[in-house]
C-alpha positions in Angstrom: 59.0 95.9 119.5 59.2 95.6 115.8 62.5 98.0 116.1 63.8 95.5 118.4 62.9 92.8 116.1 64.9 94.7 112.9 68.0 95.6 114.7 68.5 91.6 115.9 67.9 90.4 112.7 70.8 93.3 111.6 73.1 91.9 114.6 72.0 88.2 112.6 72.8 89.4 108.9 76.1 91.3 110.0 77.4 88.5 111.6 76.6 85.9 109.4 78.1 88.2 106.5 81.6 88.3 108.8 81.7 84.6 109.1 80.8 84.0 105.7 83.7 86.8 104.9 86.4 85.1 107.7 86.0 81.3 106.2 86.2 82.4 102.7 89.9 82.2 101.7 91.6 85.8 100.6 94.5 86.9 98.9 95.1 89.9 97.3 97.3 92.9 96.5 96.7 96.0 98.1 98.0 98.8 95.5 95.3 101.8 94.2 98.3 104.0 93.5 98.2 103.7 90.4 95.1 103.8 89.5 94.6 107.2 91.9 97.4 108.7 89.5 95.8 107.4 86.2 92.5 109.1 87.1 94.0 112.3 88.4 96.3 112.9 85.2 93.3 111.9 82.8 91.5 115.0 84.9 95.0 117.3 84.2 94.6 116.2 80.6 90.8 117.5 80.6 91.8 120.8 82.2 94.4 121.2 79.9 92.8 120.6 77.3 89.7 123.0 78.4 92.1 126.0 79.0 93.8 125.7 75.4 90.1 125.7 74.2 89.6 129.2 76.1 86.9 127.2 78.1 88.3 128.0 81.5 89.5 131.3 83.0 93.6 131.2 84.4 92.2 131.4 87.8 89.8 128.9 87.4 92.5 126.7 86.0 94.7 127.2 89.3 91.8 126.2 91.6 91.0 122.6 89.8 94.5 122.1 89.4 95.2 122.6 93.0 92.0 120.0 93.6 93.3 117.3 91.4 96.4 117.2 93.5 95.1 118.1 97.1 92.9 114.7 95.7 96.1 112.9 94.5 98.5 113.6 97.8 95.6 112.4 99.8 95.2 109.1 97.8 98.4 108.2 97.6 100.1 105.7 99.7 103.2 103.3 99.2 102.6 100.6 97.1 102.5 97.4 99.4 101.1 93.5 98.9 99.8 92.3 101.7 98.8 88.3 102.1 95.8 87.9 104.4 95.8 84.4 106.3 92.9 84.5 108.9 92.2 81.3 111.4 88.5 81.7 110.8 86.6 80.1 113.8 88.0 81.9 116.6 87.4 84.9 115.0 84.0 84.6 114.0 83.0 83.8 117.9 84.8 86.5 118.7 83.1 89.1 116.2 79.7 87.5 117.2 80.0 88.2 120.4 81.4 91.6 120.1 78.4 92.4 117.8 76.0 91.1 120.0 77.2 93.0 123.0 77.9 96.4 120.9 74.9 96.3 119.4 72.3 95.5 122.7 74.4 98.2 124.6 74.2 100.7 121.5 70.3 99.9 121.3 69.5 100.4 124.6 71.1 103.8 124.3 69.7 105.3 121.7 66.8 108.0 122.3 63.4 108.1 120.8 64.4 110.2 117.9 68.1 108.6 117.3 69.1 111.9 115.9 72.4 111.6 114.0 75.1 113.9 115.1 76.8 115.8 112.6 80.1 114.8 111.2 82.9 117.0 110.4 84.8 116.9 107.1 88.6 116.5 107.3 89.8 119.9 106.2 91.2 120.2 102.2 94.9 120.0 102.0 96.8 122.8 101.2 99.1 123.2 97.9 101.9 122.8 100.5 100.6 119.9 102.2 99.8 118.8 98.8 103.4 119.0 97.7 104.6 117.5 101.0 102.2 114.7 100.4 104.0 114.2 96.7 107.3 114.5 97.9 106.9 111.6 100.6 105.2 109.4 98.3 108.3 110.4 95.6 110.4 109.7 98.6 109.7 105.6 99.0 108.4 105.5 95.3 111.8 107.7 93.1 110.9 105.5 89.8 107.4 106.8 89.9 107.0 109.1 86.6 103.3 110.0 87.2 103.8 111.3 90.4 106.8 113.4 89.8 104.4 114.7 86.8 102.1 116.0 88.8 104.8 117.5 91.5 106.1 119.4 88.6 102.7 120.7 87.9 101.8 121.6 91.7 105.3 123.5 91.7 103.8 125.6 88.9 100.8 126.4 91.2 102.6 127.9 93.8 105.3 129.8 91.4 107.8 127.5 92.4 109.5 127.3 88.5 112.9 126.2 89.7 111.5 122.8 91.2 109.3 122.0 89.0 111.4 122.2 86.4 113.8 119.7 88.5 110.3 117.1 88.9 110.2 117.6 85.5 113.9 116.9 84.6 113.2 113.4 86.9 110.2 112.6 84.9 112.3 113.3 82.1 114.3 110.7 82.8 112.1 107.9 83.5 109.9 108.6 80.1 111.1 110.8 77.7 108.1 110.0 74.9 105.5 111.4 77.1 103.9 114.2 74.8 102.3 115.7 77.8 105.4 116.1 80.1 107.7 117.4 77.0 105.5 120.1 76.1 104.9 121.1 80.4 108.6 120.8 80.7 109.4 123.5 77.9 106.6 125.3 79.5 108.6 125.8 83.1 111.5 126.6 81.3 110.5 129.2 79.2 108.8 130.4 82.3 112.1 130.8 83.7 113.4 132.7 80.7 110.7 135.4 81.0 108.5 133.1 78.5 111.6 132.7 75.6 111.3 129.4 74.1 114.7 128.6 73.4 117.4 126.8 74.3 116.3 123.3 75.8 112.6 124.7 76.3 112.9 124.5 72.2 114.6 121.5 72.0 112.1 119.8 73.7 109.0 120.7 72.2 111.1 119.7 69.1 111.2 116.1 70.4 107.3 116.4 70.9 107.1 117.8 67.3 109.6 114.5 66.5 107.1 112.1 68.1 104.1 113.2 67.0 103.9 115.7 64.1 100.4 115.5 64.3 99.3 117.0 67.2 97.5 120.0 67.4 98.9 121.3 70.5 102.3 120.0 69.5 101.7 122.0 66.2 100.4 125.3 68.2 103.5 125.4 70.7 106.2 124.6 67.6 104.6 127.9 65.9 105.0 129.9 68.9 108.6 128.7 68.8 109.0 129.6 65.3 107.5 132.5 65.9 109.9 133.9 68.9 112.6 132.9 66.5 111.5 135.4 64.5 110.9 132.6 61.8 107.4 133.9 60.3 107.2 131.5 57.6 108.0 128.5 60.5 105.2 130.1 62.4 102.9 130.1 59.7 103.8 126.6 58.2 102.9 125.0 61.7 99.6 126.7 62.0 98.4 126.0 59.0 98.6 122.7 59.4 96.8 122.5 62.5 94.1 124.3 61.3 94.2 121.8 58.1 93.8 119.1 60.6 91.2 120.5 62.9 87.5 120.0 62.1 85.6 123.5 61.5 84.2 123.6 64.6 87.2 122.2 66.5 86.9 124.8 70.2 90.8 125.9 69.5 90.2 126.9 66.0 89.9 130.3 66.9 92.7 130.6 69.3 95.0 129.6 65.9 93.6 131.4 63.6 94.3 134.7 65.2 97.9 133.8 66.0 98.0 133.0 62.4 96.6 136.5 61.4 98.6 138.5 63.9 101.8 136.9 62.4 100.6 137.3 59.0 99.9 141.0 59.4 103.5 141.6 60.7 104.7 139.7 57.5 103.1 141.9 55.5 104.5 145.0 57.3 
């Protein structure tokens, strides 16, 4: 009796919460595209930044890449405003009586126990649903840079250099100043030139170095194109100003410092 009691006054509540809901005016825009893609590339930027710090195994970097856009595809949907204008009375009778008569039949149904059955999880995308999912989105959305960022990056995953290197060229396009994308971008391409960093892959971490000569990762990548230039003293020069500007106990201190001494020791030789 006292179940019966608690599951009319929930049939009460819920329908006194959908009236309240239906006479209340709304209008709103419907858009959490953006903020899906804001949250997913702050993630990239933490998983970047823990595999330069030698935090994270390669492997381990593949997997939580692949998550963060298995998460992204499935997020994303066009953006679209929609106005909501609902004639309130009719339904709010309507909903009332729906309740009422789902609930009572629902109720009268349920066993002693009310044991919950199980429920399945959707299965995880794959990296080529994944893509698929990107490509759609890119498809009805072409302007949108954070998207074709992370297609770039899902290309990667799967070894597919030539097209992210063309996501990247798009993203390119749309932002240029993105420190991020510039330094990923030289990344493919020296990827497709058996890892040389010259040629545009140099010219663009060049325009990071341009933008912000401060950066310690910008600083790391311009001494490994000094150094594949066979310019030593470049090498050196960029190096040790990053470790100048790192904190002694900075996690990628140590990653420097040995290119510094490698380079150093074929100096001397």
């Amino acid at each position: 009796m006292i179940l019966a009691w608690q599951f009319i006054i929930m049939i009460a509540l819920s329908c006194a919460f959908f009236a309240w809901f239906l006479f209340r005016p709304i209008s709103q825009n419907i858009s959490g595209d953006e903020s899906n893609i804001a949250i997913n590339q702050q993630r990239q930027d933490e998983l970047i930044s823990d595999i330069n710090q030698g935090l994270i195994a390669d492997d381990q970097y593949q997997a939580a890449e692949s998550e963060i856009v298995n998460t992204l595809a499935t997020e994303l949907r066009p953006d679209t405003k929609k106005s909501i204008a609902i004639k309130p009375l009719p339904w709010t009778l309507a909903i009332i009586l729906i309740f009422g008569i789902l609930s009572l039949g629902i109720y009268s149904q349920l066993a002693p126990k009310m044991i919950p059955s199980g429920n399945s999880l959707p299965e995880p995308l794959s990296m080529s649903d994944s893509i698929e999912r990107l490509q759609s989105f890119i498809e009805k959305n072409p302007g949108d840079f954070q998207a074709l960022k992370m297609l770039g990056l899902a290309q990667i995953g799967i070894g597919n250099i030539n097209e992210s290197i063309e996501a990247f060229e798009r993203a390119y396009l749309i932002n240029s100043k993105d420190i991020d994308l510039l330094l990923q971008f030289a990344s493919a391409i020296a990827a497709s030139q058996d890892g040389q960093f010259d040629g545009k892959s140099k010219v663009l971490i060049d325009e990071a170095l341009s933008l912000d000569p401060q950066s310690i990762q910008v600083l790391y990548f311009s001494g490994i194109v000094a150094a594949h230039g066979a310019d030593l003293d470049g090498a050196i020069k960029f190096w040790e100003k990053a470790l100048y500007l790192m904190s002694n106990d900075h996690p990628d201190r140590n990653i420097i410092e040995e290119a510094l001494g490698t380079v150093l020791n074929l100096q001397v030789k």
